[in-house]
C-alpha positions in Angstrom: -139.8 120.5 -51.3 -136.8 122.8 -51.7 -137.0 125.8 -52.7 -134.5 126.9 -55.4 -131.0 128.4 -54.8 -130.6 131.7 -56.4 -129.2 132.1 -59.4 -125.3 132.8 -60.5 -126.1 136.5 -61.0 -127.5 136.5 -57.1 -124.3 134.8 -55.5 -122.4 137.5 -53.6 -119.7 137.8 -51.8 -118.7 141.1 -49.8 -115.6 142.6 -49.5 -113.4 141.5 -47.8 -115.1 138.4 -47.5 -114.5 136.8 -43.6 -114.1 133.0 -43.2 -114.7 130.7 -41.1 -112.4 127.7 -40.6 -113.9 124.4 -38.4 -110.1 121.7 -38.2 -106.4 123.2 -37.6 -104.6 119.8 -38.5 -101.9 118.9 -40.7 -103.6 120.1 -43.8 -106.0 122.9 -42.8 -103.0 124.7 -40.4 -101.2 125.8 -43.8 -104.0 126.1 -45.8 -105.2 128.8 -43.2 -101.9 130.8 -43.1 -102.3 131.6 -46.9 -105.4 132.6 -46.3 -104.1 134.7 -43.5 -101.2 136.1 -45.8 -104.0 137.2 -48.8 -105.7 139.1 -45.7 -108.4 137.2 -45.2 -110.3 138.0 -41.9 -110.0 134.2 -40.7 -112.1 132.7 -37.6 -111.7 129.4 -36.6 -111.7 126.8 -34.3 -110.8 123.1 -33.6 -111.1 120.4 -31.2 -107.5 121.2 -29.8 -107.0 125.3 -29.8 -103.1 124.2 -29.3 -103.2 123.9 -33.0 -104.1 126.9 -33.4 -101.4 128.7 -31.4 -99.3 129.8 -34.4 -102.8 130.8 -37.1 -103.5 133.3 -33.5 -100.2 134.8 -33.6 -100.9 135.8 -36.8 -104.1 137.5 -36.0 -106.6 134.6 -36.6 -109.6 135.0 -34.6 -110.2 131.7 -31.7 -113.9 131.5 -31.2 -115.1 128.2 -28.9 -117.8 126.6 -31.3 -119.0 126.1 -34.3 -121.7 128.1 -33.8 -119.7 130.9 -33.2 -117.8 130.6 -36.0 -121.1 130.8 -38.4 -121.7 134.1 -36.9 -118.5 135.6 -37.7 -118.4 134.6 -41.5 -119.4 134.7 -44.6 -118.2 131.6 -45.9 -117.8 128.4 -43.6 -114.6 125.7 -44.5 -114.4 122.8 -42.8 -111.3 120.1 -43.2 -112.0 117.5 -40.4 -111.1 113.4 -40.3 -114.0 111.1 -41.1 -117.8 111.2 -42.4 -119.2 110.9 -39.3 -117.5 114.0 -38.6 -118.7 116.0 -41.3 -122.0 114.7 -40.7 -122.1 115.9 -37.1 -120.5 118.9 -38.2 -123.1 120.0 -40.7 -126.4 118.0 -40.2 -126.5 117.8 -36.3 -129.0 119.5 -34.3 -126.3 122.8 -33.5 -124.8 122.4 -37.2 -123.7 124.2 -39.3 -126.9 124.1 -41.5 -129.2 124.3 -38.7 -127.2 127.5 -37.7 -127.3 129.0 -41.0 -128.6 131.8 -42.5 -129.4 132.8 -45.7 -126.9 133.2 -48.5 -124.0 131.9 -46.2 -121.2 129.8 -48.6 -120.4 126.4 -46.7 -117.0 124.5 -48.2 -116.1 121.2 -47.4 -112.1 120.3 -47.9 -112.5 116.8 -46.2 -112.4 113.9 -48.3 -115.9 112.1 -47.1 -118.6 110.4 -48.3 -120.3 111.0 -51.8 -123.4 110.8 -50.8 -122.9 112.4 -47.6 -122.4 115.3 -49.7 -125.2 115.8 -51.6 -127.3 114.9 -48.3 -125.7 118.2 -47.3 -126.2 119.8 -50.7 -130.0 119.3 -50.0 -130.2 120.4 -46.8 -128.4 123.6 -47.1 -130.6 124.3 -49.9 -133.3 124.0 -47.8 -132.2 126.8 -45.9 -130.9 129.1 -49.1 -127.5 128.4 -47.9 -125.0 126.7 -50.2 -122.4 123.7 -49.8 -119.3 122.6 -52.1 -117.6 119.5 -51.2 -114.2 120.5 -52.2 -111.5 117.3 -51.1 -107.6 118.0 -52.0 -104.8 116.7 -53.1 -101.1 117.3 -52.7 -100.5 116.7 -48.9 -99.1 118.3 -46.2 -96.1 119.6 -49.0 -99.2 121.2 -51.5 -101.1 122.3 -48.3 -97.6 124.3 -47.4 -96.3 125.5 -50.7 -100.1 126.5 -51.7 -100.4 124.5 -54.9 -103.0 121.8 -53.8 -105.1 120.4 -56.2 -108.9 121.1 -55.7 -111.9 118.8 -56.8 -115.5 120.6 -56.5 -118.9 119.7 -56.1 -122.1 121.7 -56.5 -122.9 125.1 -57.7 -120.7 126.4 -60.3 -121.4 130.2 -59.6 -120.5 129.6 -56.0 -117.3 128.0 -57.5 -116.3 130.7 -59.6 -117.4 132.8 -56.9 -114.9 131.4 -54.3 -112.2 131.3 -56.6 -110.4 134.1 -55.0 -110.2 132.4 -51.9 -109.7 128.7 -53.5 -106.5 130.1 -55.1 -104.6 131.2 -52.5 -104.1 127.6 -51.3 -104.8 125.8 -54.9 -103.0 125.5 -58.1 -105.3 123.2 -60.4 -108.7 124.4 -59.5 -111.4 121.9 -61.3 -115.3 122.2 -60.9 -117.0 118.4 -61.5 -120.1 118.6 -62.1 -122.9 118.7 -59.0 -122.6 117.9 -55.2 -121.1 114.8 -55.0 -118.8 115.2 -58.0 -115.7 116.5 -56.2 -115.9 113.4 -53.5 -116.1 110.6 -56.4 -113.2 113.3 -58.4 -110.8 113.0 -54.8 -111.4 109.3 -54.7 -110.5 108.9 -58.3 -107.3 110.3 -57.2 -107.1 107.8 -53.8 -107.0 104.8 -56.0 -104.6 106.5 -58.3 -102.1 106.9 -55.1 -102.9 103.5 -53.7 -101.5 101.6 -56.9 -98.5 104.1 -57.4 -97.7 103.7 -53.2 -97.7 99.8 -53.9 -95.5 100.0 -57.4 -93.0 102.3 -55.6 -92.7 100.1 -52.4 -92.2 97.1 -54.2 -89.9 98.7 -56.4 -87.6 99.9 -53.6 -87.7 96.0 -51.9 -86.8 94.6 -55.4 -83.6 97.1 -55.8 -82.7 96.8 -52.2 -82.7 92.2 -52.9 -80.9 93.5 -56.1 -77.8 95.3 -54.5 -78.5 98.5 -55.9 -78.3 102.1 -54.4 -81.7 103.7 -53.5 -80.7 107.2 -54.1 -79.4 105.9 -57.6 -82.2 104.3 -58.5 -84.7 107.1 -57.4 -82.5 109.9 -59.7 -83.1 107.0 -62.9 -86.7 106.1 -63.0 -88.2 109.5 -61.3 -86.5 111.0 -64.1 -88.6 108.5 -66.9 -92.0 107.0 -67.4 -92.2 106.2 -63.8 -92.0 109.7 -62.2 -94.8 110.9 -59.8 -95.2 112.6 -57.1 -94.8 109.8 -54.6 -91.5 108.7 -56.1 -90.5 113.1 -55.8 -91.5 113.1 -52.5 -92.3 109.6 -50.3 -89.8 106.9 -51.8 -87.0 109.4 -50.2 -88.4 109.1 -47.3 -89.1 105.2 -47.2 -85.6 105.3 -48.0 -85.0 106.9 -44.4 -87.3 105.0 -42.6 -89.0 108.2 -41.9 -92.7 107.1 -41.8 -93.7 111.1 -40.4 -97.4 111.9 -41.4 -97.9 114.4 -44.6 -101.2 112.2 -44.5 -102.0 109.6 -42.2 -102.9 105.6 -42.7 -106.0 105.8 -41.2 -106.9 108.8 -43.2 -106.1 106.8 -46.5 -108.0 103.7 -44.7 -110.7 105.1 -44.6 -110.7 106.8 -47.9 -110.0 103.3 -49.6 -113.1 102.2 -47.7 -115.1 105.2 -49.1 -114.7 104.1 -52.8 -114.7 100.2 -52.1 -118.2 101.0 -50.9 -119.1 103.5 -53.4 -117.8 101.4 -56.5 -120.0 98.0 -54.7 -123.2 100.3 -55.4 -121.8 101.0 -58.7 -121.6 97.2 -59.5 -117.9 97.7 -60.1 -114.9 95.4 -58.7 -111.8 97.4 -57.8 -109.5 94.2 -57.0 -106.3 96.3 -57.1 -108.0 98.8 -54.5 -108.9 95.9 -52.4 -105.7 94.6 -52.1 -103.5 97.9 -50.9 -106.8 98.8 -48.4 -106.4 94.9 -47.0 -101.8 96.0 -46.7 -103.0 99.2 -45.1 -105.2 97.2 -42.8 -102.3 95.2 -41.2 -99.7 98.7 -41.6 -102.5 100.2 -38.8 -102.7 97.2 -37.3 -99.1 97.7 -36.4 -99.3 100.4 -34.8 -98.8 103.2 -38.0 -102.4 104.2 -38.2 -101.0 107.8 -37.4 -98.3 107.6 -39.6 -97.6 108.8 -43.0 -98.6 106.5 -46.3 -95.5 105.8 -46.7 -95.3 103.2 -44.0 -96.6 100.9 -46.4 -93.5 99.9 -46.4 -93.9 98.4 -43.3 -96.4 95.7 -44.1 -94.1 94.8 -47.4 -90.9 94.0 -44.8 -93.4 92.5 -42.6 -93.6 89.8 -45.8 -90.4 89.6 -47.3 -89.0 89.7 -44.7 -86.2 92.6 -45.1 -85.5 95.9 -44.5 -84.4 99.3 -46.2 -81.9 100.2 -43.8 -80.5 96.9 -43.5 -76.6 98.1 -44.6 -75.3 94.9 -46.6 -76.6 92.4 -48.9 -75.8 88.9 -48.7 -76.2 88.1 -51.9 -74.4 91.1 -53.5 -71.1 93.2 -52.6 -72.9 96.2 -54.2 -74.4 99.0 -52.5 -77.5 98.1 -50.5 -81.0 100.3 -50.5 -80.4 102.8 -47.9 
């Protein structure tokens, strides 16, 4: 049986508090240089220590393994690709928990598996360690500017505990309940995206068949009920053809899978959901799985079949989507 955490009176951190930082990719690069600019001591590592070249320049600290990044910190975040990931990560035989040692703060940023992260959540407390799951949202843009949106799991005095650190990277900061809580929160959030992506897509298509001018249209409806942040900061570049990753297709895959899943134990039918995951099925399948969401698009041409930049409209003199 586990024995119990300590209390929120017993959660420490010292001053200055050093992390550790496991995945230098789109999203954890920036996200470590504000830590780095709030004079953090950061160590880190990655699969790739290229991606790391510019975090080193600024006096981040390269270590070679995880392991070595457990012994240089006092809180561990970790912002990697997939569950199995994560699971390797924290619950193999080298992991992070395994590694561990009392009162060490362990944050996960990925966006992974529910009940992946209370498995975690268990384990660590079996070794008087503790573990957030802590998924964002905002993309590569919030990741930059340092106004992501944070969803947390677990403790809430290790939450309130971290929030020095959480806000240097994070604008809306929002503690859900225990482990687990910030995974289903983030994937709230995914099938939010995945019905906007599809309504702003089809939009665009319907305006380009309809003669009008894309930049036009964007400055009238982002303006009205319609505005979000994927018609502020994608639709322009669907408009380009620019299908550069702030997040990546098989990212969003995969996270569409997560909740599909999760909502089938639930008992719940997500048919909307199930639709955009089967469109972002044949977008990989044509070669975007490493692009950015916004090659939806694609798949939508794909059926029509048209496309943005075409630069006349046969069936209307006026100014085509472009």
């Amino acid at each position: 049986m586990a024995t119990a955490l300590p209390l929120s009176k017993s959660v420490h951190l010292p001053s200055p508090t050093r992390i550790g930082w496991i995945g230098i990719g789109v999203m954890g690069a920036p996200m470590c240089e504000h830590l780095l600019q709030a004079n953090f001591p950061l160590t880190i590592h990655s699969r790739t220590k290229v991606k790391a070249e510019r975090l080193l320049q600024q006096e981040a600290q390269w270590v070679n393994t995880t392991t070595d990044v457990i012994a240089e910190a006092d809180v561990v975040c970790t912002m990697v690709g997939f569950p199995n990931d994560v699971r390797h990560i924290y619950l193999g035989n080298d992991g992070l928990v395994a590694k561990s040692r009392p009162g060490q703060v362990f944050v996960d940023f990925t966006t992974s598996d529910p009940d992946l992260a209370v498995e975690i959540a268990e384990c660590a407390q079996e070794r008087q360690v503790f573990a957030l799951d802590a998924p964002v949202s905002g993309g590569d843009v919030g990741a930059k500017q340092g106004t992501l949106s944070i969803m947390v799991g677990g403790n809430v005095s290790v939450f309130e505990a971290l929030l020095p650190i959480l806000r240097t990277f994070g604008k809306v900061l929002v503690h859900h309940g225990p482990a687990g809580c910030g995974q289903h929160a983030k994937l709230c959030n995914q099938v939010t995206i995945a019905g906007t992506m599809i309504g702003v897509c089809e939009a665009l298509l319907y305006a380009h068949q309809a003669g009008l001018n894309g930049e036009k249209l964007l400055e009238s409806i982002r303006q009205g009920a319609a505005g979000c942040w994927t018609l502020d900061h994608l639709a322009p570049k669907m408009l380009q053809q620019d299908f550069s990753p702030g997040f990546f297709v098989e990212h969003f895959i995969k996270d569409m899978g997560l909740t599909l899943v999760s909502a089938n134990r639930m008992g719940l039918l997500l048919p909307g959901l199930s639709m955009v995951h089967k469109l972002y099925q044949a977008v990989q399948a044509q070669g975007h799985g490493r692009s950015g969401t916004q090659a939806l698009l694609v798949a939508l041409e794909c059926m029509a079949p048209i496309h943005l930049s075409t630069s006349s409209n046969p069936s209307s003199s006026s100014p085509s989507v472009r």
